[in-house]
C-alpha positions as CSV (number, residue, x, y, z in Angstrom):
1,X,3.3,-119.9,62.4
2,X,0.0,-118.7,61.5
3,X,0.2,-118.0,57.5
4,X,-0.4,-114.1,56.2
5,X,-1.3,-112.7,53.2
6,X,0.5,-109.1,53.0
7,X,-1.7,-107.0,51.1
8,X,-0.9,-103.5,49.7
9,X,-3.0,-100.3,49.9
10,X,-3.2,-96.6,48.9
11,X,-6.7,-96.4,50.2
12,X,-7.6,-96.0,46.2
13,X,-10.6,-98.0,44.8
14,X,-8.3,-101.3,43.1
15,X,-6.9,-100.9,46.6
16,X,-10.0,-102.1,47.8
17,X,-11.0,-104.1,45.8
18,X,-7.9,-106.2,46.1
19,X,-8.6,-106.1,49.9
20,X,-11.8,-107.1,49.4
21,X,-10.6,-110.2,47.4
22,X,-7.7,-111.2,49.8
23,X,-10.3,-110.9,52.7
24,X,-12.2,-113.3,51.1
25,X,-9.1,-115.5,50.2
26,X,-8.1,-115.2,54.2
27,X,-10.9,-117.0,55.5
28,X,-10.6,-120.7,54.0
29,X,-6.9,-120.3,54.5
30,X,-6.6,-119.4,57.9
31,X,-4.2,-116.6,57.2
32,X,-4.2,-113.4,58.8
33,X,-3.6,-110.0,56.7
34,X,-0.6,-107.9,57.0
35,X,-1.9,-104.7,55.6
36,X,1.0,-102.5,54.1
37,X,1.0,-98.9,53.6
38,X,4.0,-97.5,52.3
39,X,4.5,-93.9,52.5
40,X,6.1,-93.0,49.1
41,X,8.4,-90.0,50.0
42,X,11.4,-91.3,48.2
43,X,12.2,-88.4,45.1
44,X,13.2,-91.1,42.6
45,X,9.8,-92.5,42.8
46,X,8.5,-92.3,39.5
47,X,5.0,-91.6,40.3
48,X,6.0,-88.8,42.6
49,X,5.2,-85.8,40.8
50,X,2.2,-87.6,38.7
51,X,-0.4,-86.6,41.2
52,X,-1.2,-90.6,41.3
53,X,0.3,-90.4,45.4
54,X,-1.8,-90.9,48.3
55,X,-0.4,-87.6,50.4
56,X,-2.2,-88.1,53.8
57,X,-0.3,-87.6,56.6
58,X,0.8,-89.7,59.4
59,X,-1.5,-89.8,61.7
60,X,-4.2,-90.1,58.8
61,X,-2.6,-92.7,57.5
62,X,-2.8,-93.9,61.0
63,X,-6.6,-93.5,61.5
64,X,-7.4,-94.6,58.1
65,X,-5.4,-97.9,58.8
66,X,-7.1,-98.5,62.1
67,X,-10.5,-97.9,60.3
68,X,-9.7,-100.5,58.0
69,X,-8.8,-103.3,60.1
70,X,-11.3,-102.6,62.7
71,X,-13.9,-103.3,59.6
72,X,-12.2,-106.7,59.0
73,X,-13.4,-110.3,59.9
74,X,-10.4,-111.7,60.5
75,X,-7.3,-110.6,62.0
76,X,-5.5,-107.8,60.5
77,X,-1.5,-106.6,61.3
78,X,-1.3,-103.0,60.3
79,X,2.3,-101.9,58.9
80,X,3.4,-98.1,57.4
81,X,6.8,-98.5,55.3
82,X,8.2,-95.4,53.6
83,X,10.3,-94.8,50.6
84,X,10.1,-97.2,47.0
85,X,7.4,-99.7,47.3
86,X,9.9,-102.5,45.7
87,X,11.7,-101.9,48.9
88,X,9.1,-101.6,51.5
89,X,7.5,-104.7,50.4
90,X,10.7,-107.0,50.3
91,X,11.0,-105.5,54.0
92,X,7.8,-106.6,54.9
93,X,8.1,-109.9,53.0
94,X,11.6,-110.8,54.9
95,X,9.9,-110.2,58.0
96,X,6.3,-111.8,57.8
97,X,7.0,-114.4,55.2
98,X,3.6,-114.4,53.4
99,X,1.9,-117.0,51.0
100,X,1.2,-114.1,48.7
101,X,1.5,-110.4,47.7
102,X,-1.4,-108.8,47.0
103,X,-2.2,-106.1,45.2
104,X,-4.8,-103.8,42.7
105,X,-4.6,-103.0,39.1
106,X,-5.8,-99.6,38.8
107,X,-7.8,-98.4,35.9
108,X,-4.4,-98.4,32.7
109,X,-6.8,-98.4,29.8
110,X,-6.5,-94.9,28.8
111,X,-2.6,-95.2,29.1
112,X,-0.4,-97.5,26.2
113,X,2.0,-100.3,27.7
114,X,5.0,-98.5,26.7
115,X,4.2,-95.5,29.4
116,X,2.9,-97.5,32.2
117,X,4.9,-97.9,35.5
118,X,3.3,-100.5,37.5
119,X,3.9,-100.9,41.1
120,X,3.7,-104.8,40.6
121,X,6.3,-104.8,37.6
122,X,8.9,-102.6,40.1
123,X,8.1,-105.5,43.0
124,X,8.8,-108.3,41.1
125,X,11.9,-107.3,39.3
126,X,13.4,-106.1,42.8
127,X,12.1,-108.7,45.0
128,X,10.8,-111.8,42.9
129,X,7.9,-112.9,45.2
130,X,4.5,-115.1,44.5
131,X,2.1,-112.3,43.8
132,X,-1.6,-111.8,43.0
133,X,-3.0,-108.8,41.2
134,X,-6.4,-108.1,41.3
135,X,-8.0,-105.6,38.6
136,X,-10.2,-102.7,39.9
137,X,-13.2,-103.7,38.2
138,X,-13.3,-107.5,40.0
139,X,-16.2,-107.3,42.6
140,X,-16.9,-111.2,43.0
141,X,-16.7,-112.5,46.4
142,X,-16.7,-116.0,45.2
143,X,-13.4,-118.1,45.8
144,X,-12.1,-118.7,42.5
145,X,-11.8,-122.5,41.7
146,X,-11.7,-122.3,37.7
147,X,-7.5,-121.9,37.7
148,X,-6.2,-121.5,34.1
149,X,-2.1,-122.1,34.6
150,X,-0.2,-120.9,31.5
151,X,3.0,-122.5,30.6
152,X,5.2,-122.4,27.9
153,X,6.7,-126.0,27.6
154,X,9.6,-125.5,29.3
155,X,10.4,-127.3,32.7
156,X,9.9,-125.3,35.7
157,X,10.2,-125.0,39.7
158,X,8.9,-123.0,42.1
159,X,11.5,-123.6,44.6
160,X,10.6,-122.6,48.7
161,X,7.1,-121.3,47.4
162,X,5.8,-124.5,46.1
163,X,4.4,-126.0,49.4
164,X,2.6,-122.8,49.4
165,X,1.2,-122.9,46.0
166,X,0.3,-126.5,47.0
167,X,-1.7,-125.3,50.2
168,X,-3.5,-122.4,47.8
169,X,-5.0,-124.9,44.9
170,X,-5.7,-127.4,47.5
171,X,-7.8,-125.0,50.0
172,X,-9.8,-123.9,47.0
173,X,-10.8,-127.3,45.5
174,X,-9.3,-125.8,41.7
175,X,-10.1,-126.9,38.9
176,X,-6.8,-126.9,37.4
177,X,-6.3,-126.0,33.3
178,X,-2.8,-126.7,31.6
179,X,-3.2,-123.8,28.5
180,X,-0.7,-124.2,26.3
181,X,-0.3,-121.3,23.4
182,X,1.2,-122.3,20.2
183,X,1.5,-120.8,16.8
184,X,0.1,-123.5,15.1
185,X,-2.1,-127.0,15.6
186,X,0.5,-129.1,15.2
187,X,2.9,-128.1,18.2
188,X,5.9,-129.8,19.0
189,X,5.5,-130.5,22.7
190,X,2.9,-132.9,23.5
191,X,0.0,-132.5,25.6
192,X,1.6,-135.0,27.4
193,X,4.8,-133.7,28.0
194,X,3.4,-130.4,28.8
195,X,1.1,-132.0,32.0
196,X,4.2,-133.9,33.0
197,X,6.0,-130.8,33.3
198,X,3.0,-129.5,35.7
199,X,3.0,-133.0,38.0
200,X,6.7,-132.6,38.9
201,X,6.7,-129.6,40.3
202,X,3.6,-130.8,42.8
203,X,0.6,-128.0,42.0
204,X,-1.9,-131.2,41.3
205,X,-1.1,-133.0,44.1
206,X,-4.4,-133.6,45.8
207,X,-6.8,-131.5,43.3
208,X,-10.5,-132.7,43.4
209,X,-10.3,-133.2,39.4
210,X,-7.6,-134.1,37.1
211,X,-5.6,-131.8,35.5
212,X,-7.3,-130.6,31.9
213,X,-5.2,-129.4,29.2
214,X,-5.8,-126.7,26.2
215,X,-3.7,-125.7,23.7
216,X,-5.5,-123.0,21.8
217,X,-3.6,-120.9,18.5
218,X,-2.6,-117.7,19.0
219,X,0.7,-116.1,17.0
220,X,1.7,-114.4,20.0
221,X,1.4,-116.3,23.6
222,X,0.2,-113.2,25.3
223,X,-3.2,-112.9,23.1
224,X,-3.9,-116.6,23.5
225,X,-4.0,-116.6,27.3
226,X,-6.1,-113.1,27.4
227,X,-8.5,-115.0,25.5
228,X,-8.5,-117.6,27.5
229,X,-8.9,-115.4,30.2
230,X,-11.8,-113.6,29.1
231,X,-13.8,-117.0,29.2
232,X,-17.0,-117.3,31.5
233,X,-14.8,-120.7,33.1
234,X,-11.7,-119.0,34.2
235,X,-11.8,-117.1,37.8
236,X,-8.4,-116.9,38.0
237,X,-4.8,-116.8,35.4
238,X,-1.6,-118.2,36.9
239,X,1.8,-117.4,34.9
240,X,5.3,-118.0,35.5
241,X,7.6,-115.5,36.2
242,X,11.4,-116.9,34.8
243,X,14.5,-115.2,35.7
244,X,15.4,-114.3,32.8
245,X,12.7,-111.5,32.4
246,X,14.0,-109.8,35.3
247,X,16.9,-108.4,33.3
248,X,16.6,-104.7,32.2
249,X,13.5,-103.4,30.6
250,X,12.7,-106.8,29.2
251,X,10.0,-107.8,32.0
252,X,7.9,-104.9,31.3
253,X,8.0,-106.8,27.5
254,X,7.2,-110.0,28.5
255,X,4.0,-112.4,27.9
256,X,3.4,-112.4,32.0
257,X,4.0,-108.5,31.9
258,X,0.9,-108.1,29.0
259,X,-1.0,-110.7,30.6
260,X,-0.7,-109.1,34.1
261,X,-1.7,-106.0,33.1
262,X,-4.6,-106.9,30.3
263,X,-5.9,-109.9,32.1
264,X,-10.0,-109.4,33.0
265,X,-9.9,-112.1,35.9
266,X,-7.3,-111.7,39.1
267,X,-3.8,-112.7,37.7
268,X,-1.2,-114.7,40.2
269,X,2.0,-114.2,39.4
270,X,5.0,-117.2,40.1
271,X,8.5,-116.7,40.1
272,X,10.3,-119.7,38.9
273,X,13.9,-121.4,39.8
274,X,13.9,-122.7,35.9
């Protein structure tokens, strides 16, 4: 089965750019793209009445699909999916069984963490997939090798997507980075430990370099791996996604919640068994 990367669009400018990025991604990977446009017409939709809503009609929804694919260098399955985007992407997701999600960050900076409604949070709350955001202002079309995974000591797995994972660090040649944020300089869990933790779940199997490790001192997680991020070395943030910040409002509070929607560099986003 030829591998896919579905990738979401609103025809908006972090749209694009996301498309642009995933196009890019495509290539090396041999995937095709599943582009997804998802009519939102359902009246809970909480961006409904914001004016944020694509409102084209079907047939130019149609055209500007066609228009987008035809522009494409590689090959390109156009899909239209209606209602909440949680849903329509699960849909899409059972069907074509992707490596990734793929999606923009639009422009939040004007809006505080506390009022924002992404489409990403929604997705991964109803329908925990592997998922990578790109922000709107990311225009490189370099493949990002410089990897900066962020842990927090605890064991984890990835479950069915870590063959996957596997195929994506390998195809890119990372350069893998174990960043460990801790409150202080003496941290309990050792650096070994920590890179043990990685090995066993397979992501370093077959990396060109071995894996690296930094634990840098931050009071709170989140600001230590934004600062991280914002380093000229990092082209792309992984975090873990654990169950237990699917419950309630508490993902939209979570380290991998600020992260994904602060993070400077393309964050990808893994859901965890542990």
């Amino acid at each position: 089965m030829t591998p896919s990367l579905l990738i979401l669009t609103d025809f908006f400018q972090a749209a694009n750019r996301a498309l642009d990025y995933a196009t890019n991604l495509a290539g090396p990977l041999g995937a095709r793209l599943v582009l997804l446009h998802v009519r939102r017409d359902s009246i809970i939709d909480p961006e409904m009445f914001t004016g944020k809503l694509s409102n084209l009609d079907s047939e130019a929804i149609k055209m500007a699909l066609s228009s987008v694919a035809n522009d494409l260098p590689v090959p390109v399955v156009v899909e239209v999916g209606h209602g909440r985007v949680a849903f329509a992407v699960a849909d899409a997701v059972s069907r074509h069984q992707p490596l990734l999600v793929v999606l923009g960050r639009p422009d939040y900076s004007a809006t505080p963490d506390e009022l924002v409604h992404t489409t990403a949070l929604d997705i991964l709350r109803t329908a925990p997939y592997p998922m990578l955001i790109v922000p709107h202002k990311v225009t490189s079309n370099t493949l990002p090798r410089r990897v900066l995974l962020a842990v927090d000591g605890e064991d984890f797995t990835l479950g069915p997507h870590a063959g996957a994972m596997r195929h994506l660090l390998n195809t890119l040649g990372a350069e893998l980075t174990v960043l460990h944020v801790a409150p202080e300089a003496t941290a309990a869990d050792s650096e070994h430990t920590i890179l043990d933790s990685v090995r066993r779940t397979g992501l370093s199997i077959d990396l060109p370099a071995p894996l690296r490790f930094r634990r840098p001192v931050a009071a709170r997680p989140a600001d230590g791996i934004l600062h991280a991020a914002q380093a000229d070395d990092t082209d792309l943030v992984v975090v873990l996604a654990r169950p237990r910040s699917f419950w309630g409002q508490l993902f939209h509070q979570s380290v991998t919640a600020e992260v994904l929607l602060h993070s400077p560099v393309p964050v990808l986003v893994l859901p965890t068994i542990a």
